[in-house]
KEKE-3310 file (N, C-alpha, C; in steps of 0.2 Angstrom, whole numbers, plus 5000, padded with zeros to 4 digits):
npx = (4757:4772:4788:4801:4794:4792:4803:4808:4802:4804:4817:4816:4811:4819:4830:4825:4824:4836:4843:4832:4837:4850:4851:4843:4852:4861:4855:4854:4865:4870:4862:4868:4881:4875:4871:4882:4890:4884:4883:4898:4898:4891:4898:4910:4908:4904:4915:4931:4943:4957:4957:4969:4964:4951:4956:4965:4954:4947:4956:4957:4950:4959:4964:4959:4959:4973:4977:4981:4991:5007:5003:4997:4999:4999:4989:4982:4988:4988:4991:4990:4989:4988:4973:4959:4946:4939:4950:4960:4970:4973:4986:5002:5013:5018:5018:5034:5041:5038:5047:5043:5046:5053:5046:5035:5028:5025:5014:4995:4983:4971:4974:4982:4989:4992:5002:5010:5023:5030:5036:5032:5035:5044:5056:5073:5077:5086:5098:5104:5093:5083:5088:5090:5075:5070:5075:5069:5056:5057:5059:5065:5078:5076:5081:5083:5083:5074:5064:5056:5043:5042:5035:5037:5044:5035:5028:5024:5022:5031:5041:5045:5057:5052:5064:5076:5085:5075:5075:5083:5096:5108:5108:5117:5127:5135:5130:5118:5097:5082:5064:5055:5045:5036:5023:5017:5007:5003:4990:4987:4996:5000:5000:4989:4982:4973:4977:4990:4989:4981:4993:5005:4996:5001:5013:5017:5010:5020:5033:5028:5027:5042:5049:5043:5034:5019:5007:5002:4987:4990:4985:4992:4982:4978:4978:4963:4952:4940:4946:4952:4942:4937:4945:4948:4934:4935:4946:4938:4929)
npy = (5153:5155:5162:5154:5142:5145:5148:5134:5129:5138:5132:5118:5119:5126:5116:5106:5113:5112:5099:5096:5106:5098:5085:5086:5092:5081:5074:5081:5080:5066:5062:5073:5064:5053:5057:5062:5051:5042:5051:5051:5034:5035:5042:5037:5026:5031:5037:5029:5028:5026:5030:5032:5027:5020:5010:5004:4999:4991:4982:4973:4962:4956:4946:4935:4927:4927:4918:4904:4892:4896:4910:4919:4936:4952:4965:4977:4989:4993:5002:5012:5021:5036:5045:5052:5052:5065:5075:5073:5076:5075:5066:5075:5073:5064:5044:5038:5027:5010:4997:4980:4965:4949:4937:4943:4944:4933:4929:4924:4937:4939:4929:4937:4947:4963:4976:4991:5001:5018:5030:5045:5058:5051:5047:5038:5024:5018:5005:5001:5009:4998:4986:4988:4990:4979:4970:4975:4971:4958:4950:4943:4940:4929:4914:4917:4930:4940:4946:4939:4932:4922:4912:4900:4891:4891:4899:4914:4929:4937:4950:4961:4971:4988:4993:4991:4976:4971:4962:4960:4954:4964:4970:4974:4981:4998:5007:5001:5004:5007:5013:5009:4995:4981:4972:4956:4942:4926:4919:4906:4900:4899:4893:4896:4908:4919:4919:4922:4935:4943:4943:4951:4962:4968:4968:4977:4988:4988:4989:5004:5012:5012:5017:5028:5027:5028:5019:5008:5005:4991:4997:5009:5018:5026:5014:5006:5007:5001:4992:4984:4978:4972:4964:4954:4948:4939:4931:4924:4915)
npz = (5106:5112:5113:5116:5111:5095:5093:5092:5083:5071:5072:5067:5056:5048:5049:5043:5028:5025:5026:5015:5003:5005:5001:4989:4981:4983:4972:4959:4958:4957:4943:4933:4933:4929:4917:4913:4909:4901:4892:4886:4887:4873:4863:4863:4859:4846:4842:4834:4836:4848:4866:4881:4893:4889:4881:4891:4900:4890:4886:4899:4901:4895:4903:4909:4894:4896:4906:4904:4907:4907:4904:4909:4912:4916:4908:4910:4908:4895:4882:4867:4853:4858:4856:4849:4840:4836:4839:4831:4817:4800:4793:4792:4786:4771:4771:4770:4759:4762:4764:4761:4767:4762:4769:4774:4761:4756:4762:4761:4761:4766:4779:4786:4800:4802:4809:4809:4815:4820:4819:4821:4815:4805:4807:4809:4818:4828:4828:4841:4846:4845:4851:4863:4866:4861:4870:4885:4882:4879:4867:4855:4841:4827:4818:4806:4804:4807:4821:4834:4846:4857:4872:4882:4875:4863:4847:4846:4838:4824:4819:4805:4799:4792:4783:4770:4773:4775:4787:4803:4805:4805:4815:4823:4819:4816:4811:4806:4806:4805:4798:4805:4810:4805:4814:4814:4811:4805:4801:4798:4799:4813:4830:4838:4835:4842:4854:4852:4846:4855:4864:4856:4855:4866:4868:4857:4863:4873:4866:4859:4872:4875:4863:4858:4846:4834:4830:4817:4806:4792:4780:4778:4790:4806:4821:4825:4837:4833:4821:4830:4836:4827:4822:4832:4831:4820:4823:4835:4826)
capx = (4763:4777:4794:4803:4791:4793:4810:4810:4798:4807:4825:4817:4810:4826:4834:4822:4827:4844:4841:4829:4842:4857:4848:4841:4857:4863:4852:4854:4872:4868:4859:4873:4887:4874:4871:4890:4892:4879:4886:4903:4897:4889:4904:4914:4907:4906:4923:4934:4951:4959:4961:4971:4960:4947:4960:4967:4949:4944:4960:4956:4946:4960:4966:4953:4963:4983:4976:4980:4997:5011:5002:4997:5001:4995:4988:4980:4991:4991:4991:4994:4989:4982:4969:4952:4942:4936:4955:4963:4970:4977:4993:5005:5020:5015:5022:5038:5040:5039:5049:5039:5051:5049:5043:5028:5027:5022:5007:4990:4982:4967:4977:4989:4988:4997:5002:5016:5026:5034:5038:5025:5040:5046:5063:5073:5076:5094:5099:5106:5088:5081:5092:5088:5069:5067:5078:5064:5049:5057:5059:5072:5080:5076:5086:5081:5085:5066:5063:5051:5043:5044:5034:5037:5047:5028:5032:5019:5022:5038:5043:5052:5060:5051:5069:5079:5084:5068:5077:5089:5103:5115:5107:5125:5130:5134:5126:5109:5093:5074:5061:5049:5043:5031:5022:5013:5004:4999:4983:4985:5001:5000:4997:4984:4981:4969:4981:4994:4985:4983:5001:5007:4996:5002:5021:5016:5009:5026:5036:5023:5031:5048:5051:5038:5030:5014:5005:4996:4988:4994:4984:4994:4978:4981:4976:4958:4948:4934:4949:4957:4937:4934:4952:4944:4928:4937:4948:4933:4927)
capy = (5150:5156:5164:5148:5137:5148:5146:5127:5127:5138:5129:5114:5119:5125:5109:5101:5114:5110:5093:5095:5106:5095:5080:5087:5093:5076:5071:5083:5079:5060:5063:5075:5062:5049:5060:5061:5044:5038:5054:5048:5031:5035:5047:5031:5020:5033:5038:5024:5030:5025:5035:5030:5023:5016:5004:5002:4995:4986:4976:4971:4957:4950:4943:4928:4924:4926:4916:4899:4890:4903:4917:4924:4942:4959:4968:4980:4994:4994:5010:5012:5027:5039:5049:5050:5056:5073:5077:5068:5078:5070:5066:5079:5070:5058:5040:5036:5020:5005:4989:4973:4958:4943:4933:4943:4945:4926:4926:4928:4945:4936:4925:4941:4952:4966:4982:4996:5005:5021:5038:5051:5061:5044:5047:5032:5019:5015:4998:5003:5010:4994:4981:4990:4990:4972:4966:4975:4969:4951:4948:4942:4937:4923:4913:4920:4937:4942:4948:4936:4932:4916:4909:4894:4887:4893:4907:4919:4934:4938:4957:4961:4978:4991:4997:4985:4969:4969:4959:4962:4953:4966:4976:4975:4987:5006:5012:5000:5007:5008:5016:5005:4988:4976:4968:4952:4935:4922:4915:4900:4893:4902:4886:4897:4916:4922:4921:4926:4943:4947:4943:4954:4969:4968:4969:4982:4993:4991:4995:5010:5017:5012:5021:5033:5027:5027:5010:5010:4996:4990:5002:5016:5023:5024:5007:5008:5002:4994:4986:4977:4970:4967:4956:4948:4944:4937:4925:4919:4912)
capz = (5106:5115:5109:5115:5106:5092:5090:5089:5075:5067:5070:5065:5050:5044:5047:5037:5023:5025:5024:5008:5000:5004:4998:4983:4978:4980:4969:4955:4956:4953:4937:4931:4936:4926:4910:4910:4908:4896:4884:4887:4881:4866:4862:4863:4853:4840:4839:4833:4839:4854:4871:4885:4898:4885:4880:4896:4901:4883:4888:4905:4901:4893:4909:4908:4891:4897:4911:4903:4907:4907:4897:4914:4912:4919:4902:4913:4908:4889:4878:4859:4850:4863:4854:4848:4832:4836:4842:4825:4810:4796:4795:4790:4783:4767:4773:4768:4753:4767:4763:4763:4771:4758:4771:4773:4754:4754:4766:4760:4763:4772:4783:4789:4803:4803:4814:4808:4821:4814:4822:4819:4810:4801:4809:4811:4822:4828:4831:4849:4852:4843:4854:4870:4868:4860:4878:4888:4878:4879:4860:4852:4834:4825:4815:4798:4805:4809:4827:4838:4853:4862:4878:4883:4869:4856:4844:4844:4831:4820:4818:4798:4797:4785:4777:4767:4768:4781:4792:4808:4804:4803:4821:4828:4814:4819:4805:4807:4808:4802:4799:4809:4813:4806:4818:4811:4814:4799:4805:4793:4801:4821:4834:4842:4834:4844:4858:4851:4844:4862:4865:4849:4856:4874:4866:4853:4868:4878:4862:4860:4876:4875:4855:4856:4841:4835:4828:4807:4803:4786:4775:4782:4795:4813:4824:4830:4841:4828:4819:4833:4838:4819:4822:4835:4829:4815:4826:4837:4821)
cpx = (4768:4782:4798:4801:4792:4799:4813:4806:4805:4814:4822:4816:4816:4831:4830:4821:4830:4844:4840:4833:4849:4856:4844:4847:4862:4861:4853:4863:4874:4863:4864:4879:4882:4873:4877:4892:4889:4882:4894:4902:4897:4895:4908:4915:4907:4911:4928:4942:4952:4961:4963:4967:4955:4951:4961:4960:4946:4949:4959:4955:4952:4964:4966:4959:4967:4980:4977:4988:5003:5010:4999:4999:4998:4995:4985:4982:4993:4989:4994:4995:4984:4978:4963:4950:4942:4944:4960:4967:4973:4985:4997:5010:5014:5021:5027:5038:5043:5042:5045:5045:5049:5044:5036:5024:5021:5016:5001:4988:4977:4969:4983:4986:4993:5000:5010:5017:5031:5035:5035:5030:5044:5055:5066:5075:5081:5094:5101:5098:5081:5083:5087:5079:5065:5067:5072:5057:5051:5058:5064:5074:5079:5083:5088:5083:5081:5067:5055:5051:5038:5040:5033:5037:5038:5032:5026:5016:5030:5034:5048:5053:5056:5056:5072:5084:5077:5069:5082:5094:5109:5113:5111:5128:5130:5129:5117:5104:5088:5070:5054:5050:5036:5029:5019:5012:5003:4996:4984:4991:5003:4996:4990:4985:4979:4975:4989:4994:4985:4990:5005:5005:4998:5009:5023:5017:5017:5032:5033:5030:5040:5053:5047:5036:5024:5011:4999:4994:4990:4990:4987:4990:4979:4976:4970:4954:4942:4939:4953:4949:4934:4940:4947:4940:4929:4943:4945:4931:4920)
cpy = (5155:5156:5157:5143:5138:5147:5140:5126:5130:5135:5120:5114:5123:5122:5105:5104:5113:5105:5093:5098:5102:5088:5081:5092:5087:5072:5073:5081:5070:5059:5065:5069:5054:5051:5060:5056:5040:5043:5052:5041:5030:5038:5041:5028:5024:5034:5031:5023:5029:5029:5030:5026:5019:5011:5000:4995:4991:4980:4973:4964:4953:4945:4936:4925:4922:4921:4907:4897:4896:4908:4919:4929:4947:4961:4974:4989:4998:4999:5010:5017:5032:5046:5047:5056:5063:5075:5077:5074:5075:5071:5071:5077:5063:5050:5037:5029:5015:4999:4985:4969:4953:4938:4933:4944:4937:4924:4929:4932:4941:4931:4931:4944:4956:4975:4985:5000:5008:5026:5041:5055:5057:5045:5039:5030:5015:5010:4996:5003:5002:4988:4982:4990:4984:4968:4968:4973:4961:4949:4950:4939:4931:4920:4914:4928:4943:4942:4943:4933:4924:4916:4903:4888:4889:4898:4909:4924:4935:4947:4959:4973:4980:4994:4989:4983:4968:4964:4961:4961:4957:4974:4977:4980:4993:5008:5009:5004:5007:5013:5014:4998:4986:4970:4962:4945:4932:4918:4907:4895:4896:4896:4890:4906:4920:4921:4925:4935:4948:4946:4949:4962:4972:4971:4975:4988:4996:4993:5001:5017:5016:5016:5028:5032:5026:5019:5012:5002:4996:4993:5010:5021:5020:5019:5011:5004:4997:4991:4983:4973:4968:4961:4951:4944:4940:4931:4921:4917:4912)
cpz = (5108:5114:5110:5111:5099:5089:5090:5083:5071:5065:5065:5057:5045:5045:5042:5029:5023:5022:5017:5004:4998:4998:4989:4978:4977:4973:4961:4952:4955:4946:4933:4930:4927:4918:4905:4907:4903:4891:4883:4882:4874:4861:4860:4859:4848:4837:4838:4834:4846:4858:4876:4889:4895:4882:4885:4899:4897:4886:4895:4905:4895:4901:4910:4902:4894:4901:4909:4904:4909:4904:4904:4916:4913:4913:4903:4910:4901:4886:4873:4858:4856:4858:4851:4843:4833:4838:4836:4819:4805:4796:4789:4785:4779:4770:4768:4762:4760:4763:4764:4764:4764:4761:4774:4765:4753:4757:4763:4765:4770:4780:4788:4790:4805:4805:4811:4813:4820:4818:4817:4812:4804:4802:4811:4817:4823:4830:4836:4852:4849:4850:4862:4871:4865:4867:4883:4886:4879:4873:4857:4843:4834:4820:4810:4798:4807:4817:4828:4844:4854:4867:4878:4879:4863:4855:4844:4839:4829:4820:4813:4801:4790:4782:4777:4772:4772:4786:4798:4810:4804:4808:4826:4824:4818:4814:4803:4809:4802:4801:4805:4809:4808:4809:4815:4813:4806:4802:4802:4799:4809:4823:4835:4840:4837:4852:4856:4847:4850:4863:4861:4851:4865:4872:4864:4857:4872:4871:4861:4865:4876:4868:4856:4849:4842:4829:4822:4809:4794:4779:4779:4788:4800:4815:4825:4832:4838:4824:4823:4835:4831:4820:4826:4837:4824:4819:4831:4831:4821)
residu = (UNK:UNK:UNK:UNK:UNK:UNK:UNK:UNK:UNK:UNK:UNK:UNK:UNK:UNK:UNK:UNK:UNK:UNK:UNK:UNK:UNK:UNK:UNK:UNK:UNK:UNK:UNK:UNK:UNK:UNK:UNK:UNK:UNK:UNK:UNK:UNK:UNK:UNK:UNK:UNK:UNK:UNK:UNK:UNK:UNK:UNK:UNK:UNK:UNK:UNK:UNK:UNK:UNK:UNK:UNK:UNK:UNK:UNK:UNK:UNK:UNK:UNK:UNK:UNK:UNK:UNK:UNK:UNK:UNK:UNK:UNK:UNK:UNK:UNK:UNK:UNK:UNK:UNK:UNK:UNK:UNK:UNK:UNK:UNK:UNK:UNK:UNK:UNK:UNK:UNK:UNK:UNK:UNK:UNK:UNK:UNK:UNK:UNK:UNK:UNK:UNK:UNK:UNK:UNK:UNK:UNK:UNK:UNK:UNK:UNK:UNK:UNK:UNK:UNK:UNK:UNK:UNK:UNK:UNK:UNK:UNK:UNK:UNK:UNK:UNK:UNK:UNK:UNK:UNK:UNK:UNK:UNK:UNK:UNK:UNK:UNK:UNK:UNK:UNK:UNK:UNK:UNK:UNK:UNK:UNK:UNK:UNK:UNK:UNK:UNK:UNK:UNK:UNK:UNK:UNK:UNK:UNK:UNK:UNK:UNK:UNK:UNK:UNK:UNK:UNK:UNK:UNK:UNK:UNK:UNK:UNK:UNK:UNK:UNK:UNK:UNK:UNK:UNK:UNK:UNK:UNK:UNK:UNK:UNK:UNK:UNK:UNK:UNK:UNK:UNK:UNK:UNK:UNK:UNK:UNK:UNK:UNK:UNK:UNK:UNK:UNK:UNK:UNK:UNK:UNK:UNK:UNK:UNK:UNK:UNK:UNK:UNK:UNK:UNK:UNK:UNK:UNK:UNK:UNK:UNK:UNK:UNK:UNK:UNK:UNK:UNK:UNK:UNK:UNK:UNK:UNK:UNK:UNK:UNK:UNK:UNK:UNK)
# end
C-alpha cells in the first residue's frame, strides 16, 4: 500500500471515529436528558407542594373545561404558592385569630371549599390595595357586603373578609383593611361547583400576583397540589 492510499484509510477511519464518538455522545446525553425526567417525575409526585411550572402545566388541561359558553379563558399561566416540600420550612409566624364571616359559619364543613389568602408576615390589606386588585381580577361586591365573581349573569364563588365584620361593606373607608381573604364555594347550593372550583382557582392565582399573598387552605397548611386533585376527585363525583 502506498503512502497516498495510506492516508485515505487512515482519514477515513478517523471519520468513522468521529462519527462513532459524536453519535455516541448523542446517545449518552439522550439517556441523561431521559434519567432527568423520570427522576424529576418521581420527585413530583412525591412532593405535594406546588412549584411554578408544575402548576402552570397541571392547569393546562383546564382549557377543555372553561371551553364551554363564555368560560373560555387562557388558564395557562396560573401560579399560587411557588414552592415545593424539600425547600418548605414551617412557618415562622403563628397565624393570627382569623374571623369566620357568618355566612360561612352556616355551611356544612363537607359541602365547603375553602382557600385563605394572607401575607406571609400576616400584614394587612388596605382597602385601596383591596379595590384595585378585585377591579383587575373582575370581582366585585355583593349586595350583602361579600366580594364575588360573576360571569354571565352565574355567581361562582363569594369572598368574606378574615377581620371583622368579615364583609367589605365599609372598603371605601380610609381606615379599611384585612388580614386576608376567604375564598369559598358551597357545593350544596353552587349551580355547577366543579366549574366554578376552576374558576375560584384561576382568580385566586391572579390575586396571588397582584397582593403578593400566599394561599392556606382552611386548616392553616399551605395549598397543595394533592388537595386541589383530592377537590377534584371529590367534585367528579
Amino acid at each position: 500500500m502506498d503512502a497516498s492510499a495510506l492516508r485515505w484509510v487512515l482519514a477515513i477511519i478517523g471519520i468513522v471515529l468521529l462519527v462513532g464518538i459524536y453519535l455516541f455522545g448523542l446517545h449518552q446525553n439522550r439517556l441523561r436528558k431521559r434519567a432527568a425526567v423520570e427522576t424529576f417525575t418521581r420527585e413530583d409526585i412525591d412532593s405535594a407542594f406546588i412549584e411554578d411550572e408544575q402548576l402552570r402545566e397541571e392547569l393546562g388541561n383546564l382549557n377543555q373545561i372553561m371551553q364551554q359558553g363564555d368560560l373560555d379563558e387562557d388558564l395557562d399561566q396560573i401560579k399560587i404558592n411557588p414552592a415545593i416540600e424539600a425547600n418548605l420550612t414551617p412557618i415562622e409566624l403563628p397565624l393570627p385569630d382569623l374571623f369566620v364571616a357568618d355566612l360561612l359559619a352556616d355551611i356544612d364543613e363537607q359541602n365547603l371549599i375553602s382557600y385563605l389568602l394572607i401575607h406571609a408576615d400576616h400584614r394587612l390589606i388596605t382597602g385601596e390595595e383591596i379595590e384595585n386588585a378585585m377591579m383587575h381580577a373582575g370581582i366585585e361586591i355583593g349586595a350583602e357586603g361579600y366580594l364575588e365573581y360573576h360571569q354571565s349573569g352565574e355567581h361562582y364563588f363569594t369572598i368574606a373578609s378574615l377581620s371583622v365584620p368579615g364583609h367589605f361593606s365599609d372598603m371605601g373607608q380610609l381606615d379599611f383593611s384585612t388580614l386576608g381573604f376567604n375564598c369559598f364555594i358551597n357545593i350544596e347550593s353552587n349551580h355547577d361547583a366543579k366549574i366554578s372550583y376552576e374558576l375560584m382557582l384561576k382568580k385566586v392565582d391572579e390575586l396571588v400576583r397582584l397582593l403578593d399573598v400566599k394561599v392556606y387552605q382552611s386548616n392553616h397548611e399551605l395549598l397543595t397540589m394533592a388537595n386541589i386533585t383530592q377537590v377534584r376527585k371529590k367534585l367528579q363525583g
